[in-house]
C-alpha positions as CSV (number, residue, x, y, z in Angstrom):
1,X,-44.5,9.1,-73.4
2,X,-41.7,10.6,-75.8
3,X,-41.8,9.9,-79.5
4,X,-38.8,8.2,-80.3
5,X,-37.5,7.5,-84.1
6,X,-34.5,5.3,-84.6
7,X,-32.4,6.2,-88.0
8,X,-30.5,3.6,-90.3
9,X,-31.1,0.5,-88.1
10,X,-30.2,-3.0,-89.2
11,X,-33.6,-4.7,-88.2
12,X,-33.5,-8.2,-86.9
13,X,-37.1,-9.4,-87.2
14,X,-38.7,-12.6,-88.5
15,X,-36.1,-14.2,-89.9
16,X,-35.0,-11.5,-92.1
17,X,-32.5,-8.4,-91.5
18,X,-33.7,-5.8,-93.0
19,X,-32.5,-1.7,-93.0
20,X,-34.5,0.9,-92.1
21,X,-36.1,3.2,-89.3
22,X,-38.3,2.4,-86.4
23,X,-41.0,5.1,-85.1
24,X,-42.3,4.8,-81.5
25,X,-45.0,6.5,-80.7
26,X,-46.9,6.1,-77.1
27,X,-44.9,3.4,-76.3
28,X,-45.5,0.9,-79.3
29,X,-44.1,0.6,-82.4
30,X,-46.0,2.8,-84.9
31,X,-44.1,2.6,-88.4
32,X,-41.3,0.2,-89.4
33,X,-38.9,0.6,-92.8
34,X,-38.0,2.7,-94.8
35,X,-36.8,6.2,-94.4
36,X,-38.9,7.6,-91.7
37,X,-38.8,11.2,-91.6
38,X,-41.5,11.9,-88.5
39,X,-41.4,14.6,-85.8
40,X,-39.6,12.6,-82.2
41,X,-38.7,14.1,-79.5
42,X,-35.7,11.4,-79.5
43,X,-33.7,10.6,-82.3
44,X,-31.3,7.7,-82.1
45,X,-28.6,7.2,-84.5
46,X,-28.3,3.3,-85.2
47,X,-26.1,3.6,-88.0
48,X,-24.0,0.4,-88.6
49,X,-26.1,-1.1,-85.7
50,X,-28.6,-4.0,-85.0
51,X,-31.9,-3.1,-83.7
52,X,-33.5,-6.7,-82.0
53,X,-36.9,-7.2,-80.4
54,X,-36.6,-7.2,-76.5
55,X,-35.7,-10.8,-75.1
56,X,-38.1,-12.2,-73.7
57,X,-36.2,-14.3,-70.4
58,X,-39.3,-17.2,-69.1
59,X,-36.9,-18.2,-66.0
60,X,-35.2,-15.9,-63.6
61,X,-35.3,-15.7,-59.9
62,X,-35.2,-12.5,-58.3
63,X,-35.7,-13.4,-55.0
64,X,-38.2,-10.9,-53.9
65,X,-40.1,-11.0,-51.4
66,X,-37.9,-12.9,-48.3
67,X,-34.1,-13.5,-50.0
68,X,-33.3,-9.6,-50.5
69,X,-29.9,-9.6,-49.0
70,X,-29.3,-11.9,-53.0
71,X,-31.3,-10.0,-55.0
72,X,-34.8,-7.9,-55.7
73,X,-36.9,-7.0,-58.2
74,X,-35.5,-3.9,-58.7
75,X,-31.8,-5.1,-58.7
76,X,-32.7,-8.0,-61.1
77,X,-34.9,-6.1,-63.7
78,X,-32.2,-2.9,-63.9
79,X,-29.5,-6.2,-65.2
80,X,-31.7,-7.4,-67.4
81,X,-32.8,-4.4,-69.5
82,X,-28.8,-4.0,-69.4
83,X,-28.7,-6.9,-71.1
84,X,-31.9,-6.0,-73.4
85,X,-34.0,-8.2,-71.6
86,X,-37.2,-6.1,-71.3
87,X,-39.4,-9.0,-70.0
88,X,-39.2,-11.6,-67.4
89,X,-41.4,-14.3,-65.8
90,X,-40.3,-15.4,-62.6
91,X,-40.5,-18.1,-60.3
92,X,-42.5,-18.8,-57.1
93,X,-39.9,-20.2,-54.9
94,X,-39.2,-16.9,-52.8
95,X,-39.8,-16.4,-49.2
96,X,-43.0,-16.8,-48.6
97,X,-43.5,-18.9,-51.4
98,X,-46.1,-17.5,-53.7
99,X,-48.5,-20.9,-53.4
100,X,-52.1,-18.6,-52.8
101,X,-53.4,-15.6,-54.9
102,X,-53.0,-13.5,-52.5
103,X,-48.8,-13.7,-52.3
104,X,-48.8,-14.0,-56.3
105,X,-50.8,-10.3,-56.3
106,X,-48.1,-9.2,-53.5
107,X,-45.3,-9.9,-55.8
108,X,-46.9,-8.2,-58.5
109,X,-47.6,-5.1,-56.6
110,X,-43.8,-4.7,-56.0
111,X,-42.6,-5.4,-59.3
112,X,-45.7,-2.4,-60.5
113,X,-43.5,0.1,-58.2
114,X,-39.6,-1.3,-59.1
115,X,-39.3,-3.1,-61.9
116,X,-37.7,-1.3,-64.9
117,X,-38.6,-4.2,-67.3
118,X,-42.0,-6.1,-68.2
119,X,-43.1,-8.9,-66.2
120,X,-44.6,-12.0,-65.3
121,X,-44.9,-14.6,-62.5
122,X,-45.5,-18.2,-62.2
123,X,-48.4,-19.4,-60.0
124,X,-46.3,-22.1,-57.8
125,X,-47.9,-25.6,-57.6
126,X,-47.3,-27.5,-54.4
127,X,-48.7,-30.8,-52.8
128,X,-51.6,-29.4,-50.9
129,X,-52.9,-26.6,-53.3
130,X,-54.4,-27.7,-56.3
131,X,-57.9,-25.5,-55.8
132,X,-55.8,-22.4,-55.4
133,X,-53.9,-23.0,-58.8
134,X,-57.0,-23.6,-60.4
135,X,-58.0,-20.1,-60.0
136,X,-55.1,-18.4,-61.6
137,X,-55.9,-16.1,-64.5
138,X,-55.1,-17.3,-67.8
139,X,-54.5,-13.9,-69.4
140,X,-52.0,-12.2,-66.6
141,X,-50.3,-14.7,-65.5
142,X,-47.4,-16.8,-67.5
143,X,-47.9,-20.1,-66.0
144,X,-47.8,-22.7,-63.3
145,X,-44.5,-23.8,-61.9
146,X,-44.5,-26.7,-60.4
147,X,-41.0,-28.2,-58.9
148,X,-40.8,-32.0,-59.5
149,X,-37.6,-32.2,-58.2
150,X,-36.8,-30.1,-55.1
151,X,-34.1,-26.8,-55.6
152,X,-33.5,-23.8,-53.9
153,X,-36.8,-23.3,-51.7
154,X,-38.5,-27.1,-50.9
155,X,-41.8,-26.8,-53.5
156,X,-41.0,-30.2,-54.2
157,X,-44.3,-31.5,-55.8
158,X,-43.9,-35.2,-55.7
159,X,-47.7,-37.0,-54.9
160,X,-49.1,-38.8,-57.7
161,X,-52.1,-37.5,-57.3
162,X,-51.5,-33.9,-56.7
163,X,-49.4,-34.7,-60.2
164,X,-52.3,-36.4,-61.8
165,X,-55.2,-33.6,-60.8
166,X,-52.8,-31.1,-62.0
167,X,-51.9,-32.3,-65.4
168,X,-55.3,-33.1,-65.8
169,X,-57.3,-30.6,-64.2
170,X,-55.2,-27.3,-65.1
171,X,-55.5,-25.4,-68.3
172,X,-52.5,-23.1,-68.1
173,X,-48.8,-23.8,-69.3
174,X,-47.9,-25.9,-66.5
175,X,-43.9,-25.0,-66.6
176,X,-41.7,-27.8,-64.5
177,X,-38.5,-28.3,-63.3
178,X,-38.1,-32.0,-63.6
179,X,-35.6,-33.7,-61.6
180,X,-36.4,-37.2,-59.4
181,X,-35.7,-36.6,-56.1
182,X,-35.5,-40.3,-54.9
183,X,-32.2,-41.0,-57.3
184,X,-31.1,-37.2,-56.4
185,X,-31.4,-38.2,-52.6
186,X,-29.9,-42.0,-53.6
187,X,-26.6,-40.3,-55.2
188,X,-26.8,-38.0,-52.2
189,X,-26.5,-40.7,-49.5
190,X,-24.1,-42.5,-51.8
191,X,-21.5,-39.9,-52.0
192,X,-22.0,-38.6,-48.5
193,X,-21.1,-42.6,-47.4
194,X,-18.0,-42.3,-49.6
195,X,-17.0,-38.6,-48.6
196,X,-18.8,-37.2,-45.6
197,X,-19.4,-33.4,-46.0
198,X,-16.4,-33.1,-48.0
199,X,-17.7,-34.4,-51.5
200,X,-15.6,-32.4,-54.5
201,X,-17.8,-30.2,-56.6
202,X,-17.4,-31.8,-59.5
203,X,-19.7,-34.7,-58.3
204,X,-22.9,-32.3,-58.6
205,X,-23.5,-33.8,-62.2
206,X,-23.2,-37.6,-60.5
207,X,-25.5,-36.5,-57.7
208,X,-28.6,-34.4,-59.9
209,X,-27.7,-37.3,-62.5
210,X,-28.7,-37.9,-66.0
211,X,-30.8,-40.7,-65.0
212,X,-32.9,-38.2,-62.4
213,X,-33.5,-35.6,-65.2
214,X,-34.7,-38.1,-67.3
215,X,-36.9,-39.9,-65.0
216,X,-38.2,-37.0,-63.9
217,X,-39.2,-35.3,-67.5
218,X,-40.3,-38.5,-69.1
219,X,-42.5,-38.8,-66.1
220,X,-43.8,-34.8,-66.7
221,X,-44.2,-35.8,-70.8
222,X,-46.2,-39.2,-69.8
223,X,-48.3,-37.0,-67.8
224,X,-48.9,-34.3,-70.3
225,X,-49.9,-36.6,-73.3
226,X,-52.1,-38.4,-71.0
227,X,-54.5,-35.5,-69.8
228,X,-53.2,-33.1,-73.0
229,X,-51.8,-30.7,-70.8
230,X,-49.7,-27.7,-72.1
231,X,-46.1,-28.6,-70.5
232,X,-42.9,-26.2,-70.8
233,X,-40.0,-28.2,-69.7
234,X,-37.3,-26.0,-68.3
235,X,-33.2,-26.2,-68.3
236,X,-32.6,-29.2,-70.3
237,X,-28.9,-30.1,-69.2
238,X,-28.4,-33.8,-70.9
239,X,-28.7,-35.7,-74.3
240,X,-30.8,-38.3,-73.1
241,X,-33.9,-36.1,-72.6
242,X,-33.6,-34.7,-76.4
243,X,-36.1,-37.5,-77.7
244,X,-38.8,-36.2,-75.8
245,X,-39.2,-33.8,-77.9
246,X,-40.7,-33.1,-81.1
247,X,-39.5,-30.9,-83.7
248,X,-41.7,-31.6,-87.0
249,X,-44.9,-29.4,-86.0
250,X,-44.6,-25.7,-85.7
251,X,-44.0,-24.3,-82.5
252,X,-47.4,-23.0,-82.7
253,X,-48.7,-26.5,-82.5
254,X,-47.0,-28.0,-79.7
255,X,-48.3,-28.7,-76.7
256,X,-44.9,-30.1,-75.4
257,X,-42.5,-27.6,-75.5
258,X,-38.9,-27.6,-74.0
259,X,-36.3,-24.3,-72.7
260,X,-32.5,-24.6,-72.8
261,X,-30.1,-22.2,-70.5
262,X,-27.2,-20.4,-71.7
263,X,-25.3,-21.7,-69.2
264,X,-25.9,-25.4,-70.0
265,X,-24.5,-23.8,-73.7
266,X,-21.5,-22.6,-72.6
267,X,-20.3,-24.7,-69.6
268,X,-19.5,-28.0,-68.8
269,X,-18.2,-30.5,-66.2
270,X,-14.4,-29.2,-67.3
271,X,-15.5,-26.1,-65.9
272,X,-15.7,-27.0,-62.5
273,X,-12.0,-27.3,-61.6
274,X,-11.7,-23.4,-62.5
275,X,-15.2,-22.3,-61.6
276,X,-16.3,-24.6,-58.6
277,X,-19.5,-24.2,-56.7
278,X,-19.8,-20.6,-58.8
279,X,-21.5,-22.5,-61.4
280,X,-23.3,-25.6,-59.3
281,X,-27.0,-25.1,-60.2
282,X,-29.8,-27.2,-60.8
283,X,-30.3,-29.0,-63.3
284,X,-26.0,-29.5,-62.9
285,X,-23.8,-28.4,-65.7
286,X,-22.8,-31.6,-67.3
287,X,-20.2,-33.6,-69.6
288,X,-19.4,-31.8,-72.3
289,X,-20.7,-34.9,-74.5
290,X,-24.2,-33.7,-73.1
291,X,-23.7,-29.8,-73.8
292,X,-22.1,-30.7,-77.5
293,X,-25.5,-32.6,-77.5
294,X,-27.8,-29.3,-76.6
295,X,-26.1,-27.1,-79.8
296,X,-27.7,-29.1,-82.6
297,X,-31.1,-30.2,-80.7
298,X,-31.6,-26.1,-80.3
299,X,-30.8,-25.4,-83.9
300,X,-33.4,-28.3,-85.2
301,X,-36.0,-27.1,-83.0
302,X,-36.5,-29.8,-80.4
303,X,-35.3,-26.9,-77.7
304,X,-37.6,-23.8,-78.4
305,X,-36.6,-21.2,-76.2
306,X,-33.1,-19.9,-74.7
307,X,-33.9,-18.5,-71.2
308,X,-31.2,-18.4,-68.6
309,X,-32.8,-19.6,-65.0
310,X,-30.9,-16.3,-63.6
311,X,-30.5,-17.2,-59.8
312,X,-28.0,-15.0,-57.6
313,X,-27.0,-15.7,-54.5
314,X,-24.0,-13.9,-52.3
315,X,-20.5,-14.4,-53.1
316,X,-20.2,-15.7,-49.5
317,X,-22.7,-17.9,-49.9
318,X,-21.4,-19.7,-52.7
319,X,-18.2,-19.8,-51.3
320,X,-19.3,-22.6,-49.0
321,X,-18.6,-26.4,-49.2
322,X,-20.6,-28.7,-51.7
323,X,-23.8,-28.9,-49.7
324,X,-23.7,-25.5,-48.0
325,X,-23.1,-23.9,-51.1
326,X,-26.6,-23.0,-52.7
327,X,-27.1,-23.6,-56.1
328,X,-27.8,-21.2,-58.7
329,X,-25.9,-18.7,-60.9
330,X,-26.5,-15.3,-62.2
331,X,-27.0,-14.8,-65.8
332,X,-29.7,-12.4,-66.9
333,X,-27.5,-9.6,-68.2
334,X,-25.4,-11.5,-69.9
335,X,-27.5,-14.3,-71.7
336,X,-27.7,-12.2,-75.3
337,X,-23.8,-12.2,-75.1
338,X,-23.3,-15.8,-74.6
339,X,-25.3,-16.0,-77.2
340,X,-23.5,-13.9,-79.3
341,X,-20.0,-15.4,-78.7
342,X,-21.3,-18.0,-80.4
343,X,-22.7,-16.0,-83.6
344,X,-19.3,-14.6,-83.8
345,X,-17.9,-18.4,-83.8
346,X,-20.4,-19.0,-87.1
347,X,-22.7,-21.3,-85.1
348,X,-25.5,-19.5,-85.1
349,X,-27.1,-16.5,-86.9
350,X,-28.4,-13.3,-85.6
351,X,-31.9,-14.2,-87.1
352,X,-31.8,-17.8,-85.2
353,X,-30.8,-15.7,-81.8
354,X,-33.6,-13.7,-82.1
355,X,-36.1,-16.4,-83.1
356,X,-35.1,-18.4,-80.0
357,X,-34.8,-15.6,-77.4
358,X,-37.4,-13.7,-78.6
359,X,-40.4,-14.7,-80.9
360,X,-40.3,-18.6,-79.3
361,X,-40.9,-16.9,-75.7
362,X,-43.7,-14.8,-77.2
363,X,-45.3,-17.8,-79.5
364,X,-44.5,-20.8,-76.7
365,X,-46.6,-18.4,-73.7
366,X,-48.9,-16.7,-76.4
367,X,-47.6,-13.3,-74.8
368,X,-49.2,-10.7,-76.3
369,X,-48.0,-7.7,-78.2
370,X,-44.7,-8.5,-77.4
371,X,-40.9,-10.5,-79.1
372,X,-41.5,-9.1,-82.8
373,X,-40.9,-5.5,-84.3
374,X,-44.2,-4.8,-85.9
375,X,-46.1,-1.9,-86.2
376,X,-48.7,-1.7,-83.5
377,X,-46.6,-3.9,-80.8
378,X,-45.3,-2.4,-77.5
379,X,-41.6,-1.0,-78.5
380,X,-39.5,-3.4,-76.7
381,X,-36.5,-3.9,-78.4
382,X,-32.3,-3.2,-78.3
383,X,-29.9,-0.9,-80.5
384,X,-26.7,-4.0,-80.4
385,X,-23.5,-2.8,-81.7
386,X,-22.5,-6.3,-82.6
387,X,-18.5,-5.5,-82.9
388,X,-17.5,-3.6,-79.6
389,X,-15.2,-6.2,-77.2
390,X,-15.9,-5.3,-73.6
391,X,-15.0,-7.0,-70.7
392,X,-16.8,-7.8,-67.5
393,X,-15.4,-6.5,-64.8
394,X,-16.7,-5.8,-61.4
395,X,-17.9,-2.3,-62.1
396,X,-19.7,-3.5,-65.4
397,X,-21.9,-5.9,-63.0
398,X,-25.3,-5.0,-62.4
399,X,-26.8,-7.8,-60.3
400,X,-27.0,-7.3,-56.4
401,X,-24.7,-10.2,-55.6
402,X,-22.0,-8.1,-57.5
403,X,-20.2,-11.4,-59.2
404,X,-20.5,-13.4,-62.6
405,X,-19.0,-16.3,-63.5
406,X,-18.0,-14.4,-66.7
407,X,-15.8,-11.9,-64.8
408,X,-12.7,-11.0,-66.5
409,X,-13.9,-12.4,-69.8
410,X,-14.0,-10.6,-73.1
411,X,-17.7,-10.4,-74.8
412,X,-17.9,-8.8,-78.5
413,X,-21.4,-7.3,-78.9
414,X,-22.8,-4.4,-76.2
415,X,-26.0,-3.4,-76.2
416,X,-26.4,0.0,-76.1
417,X,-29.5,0.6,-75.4
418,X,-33.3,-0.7,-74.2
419,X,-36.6,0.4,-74.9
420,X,-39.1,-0.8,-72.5
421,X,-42.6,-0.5,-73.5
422,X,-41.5,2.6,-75.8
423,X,-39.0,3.8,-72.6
424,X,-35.8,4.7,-73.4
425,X,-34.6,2.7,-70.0
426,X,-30.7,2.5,-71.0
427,X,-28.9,4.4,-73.1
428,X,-24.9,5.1,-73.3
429,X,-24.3,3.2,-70.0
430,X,-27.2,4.9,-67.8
431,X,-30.1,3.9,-66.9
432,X,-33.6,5.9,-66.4
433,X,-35.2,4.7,-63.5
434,X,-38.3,7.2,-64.3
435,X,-40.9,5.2,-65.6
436,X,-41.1,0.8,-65.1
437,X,-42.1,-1.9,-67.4
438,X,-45.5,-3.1,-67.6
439,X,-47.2,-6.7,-67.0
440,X,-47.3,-9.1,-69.3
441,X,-50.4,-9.9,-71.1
442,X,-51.5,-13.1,-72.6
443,X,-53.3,-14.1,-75.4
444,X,-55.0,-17.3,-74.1
């Protein structure tokens, strides 16, 4: 691999920023700070710039293998390191659904051959395959998903005692998506009485309710304390659920942990008169008294991680009635500039972005190697030039389903370029497809 040195950089790293030059050498970081003057067969100027650590993304759905005409692993992975996220972990609900080892290792062997970033995937949990999970490896995989509340693909895991020998029986990070499906399908049957098949999108948060994401994630939380399981809670969407959640331990010492989306940041249930079914996903977008609510509870470290649950699906697809239209949204390249709209607004710093997007994944999954710039760890990171407006347009949009709901706005902060396991894989607006990302170890 080529030596790479990168000059005058404004390191964002452990809290602190920092100047100074990055050396990577066979793909990890070899020497950080200071004035580096070493032999590299690529120099990179980062004067004025922000060098970050990779982000680290622990929700995205790529579709890949069976929903290919939305998205692939190769489509996905080529957004995200535009975006500088060089490592995802992504979930089991594809086509088939990867339920046995044998599919897991299937989706692996594609990403090996297309996937320009690092990467991970969840072991899915259903109601009838408890033995199988059980023989997931610890140290290559990033976790169990298991669906207690049904979405896009039915995984839904809903017996008590599948539920029970799970939390109990299973070592891993057991990472859920918790909404109750009997008060989803309640609010469901209610509406449909009310409306037929002609409910207005802006009923989505009424129908995936408050009440069924709490019910659903106190349920997970009992379940986790009882058997002292290692629970990630993904997408947190409302207020209610922020007392689960513990913030006076060290991340490194929970056991409970929880994710917040960018999209539940940015949006909510104003947006749906402009936006419509574009962003329906689930968890819903909520009241805006629920996303005021998400801001502070991610800054005092009851949410640990920002992830972004990227899930595309065709423009035509999405254009369909409330319950033809699928849920999901596409995010993944442009989850570090949500992110930084609100830096630029003074509500968050660059070191708190890069705690929460970066180190958290690597600490909350014990990934190794990876989510800090220190010597010795693979040489994932981003050159960010934190000032330049751009906006996305059509052209500017790398994900298969060739729409955002961010088109036409104005983002301040481009990232300009992504080392991938010590790859120069975008740089200057191009990408080089001639080497991919590797998989994701874990420390466990």
């Amino acid at each position: 691999m080529k030596t790479i040195l990168i000059k005058n950089a404004r390191i964002v790293n452990r809290g602190r920023i920092v100047e100074g030059d990055i050396l990577v050498k066979n793909g990890r970081i070899e020497r950080v700070g200071g004035v580096i003057d070493a032999p590299a067969e690529i120099e990179l100027d980062a004067t004025g710039k922000y060098v970050l650590p990779g982000i680290i993304d622990d929700q995205v759905h790529f579709r890949e293998p069976g929903l290919t005409h939305k998205a692939s692993i190769f489509s996905e992975s080529r957004a995200a390191v535009v975006g500088g996220v060089t490592s995802f972990m992504e979930m089991p609900n594809t086509k088939p659904p990867a339920t046995t080892q044998e599919l897991l290792a299937d989706k692996y062997a594609i990403a090996e051959k297309t996937s320009l970033a690092n990467y991970s995937f969840y072991m899915g949990a259903a109601n009838d395959n408890l033995e199988e999970v059980l023989r997931t490896d610890p140290e290559n995989v990033c976790g169990v998903k298991a669906f207690m509340g049904s979405s896009t693909g039915n995984m839904l895991v809903d017996d008590p005692a599948t539920l029970e020998g799970l939390f109990s029986r299973c070592s891993m990070l057991i990472a859920t998506h918790c909404e109750d499906e009997p008060t989803v399908k309640a609010n469901e049957a209610a509406f449909r009485a009310k409306y037929g098949e002609e409910v207005p999108i802006h009923l989505h948060p009424e129908i995936r309710s408050v009440e069924a994401c709490l019910k659903s994630s106190s349920l997970a939380v009992d379940l986790a304390k009882k058997h002292g399981a290692r629970l990630h809670i993904l997408h947190i969407s409302t207020k209610d659920e922020l007392d689960l959640f513990r913030n006076d331990i060290p991340l490194e010492q929970k056991k409970i942990t929880a994710e917040v989306c960018v999209h539940h940041l940015f949006f909510h249930a104003g947006h749906y008169e402009d936006l419509g079914s574009l962003i329906k996903c689930n968890p819903a977008v909520k009241a805006q008294e629920h996303r005021d609510a998400l801001f502070p509870a991610l800054l005092d470290d009851r949410l640990d991680v920002i992830a972004t649950d990227h899930a595309p699906h065709t423009w035509e697809e999405k254009r369909h009635h409330y319950f033809q239209a699928p849920s999901g949204i596409p995010l993944v390249q442009h989850s570090l500039n949500v992110m930084l709209e609100f830096y630029h607004q003074g509500r968050i710093s660059l070191e708190r972005i890069v705690e929460k997007m970066c180190h958290a994944p690597a600490i909350a999954f014990q990934v190794r190697d990876r989510g800090y710039i220190d010597e010795g760890k693979w040489a994932d990171l981003l050159i960010l030039d934190i000032d330049e407006p751009w906006s996305v347009t059509p052209s500017s949009i790398h994900y298969k389903c060739g729409w955002s709901p961010f088109l036409g706005h104005t983002f301040t902060g481009r990232v300009e370029s992504t080392l991938v396991s010590g790859h120069l894989a975008w740089h200057n607006g191009r990408l080089d497809e001639s080497r991919m990302g590797r998989r994701l170890m874990f420390g466990r």
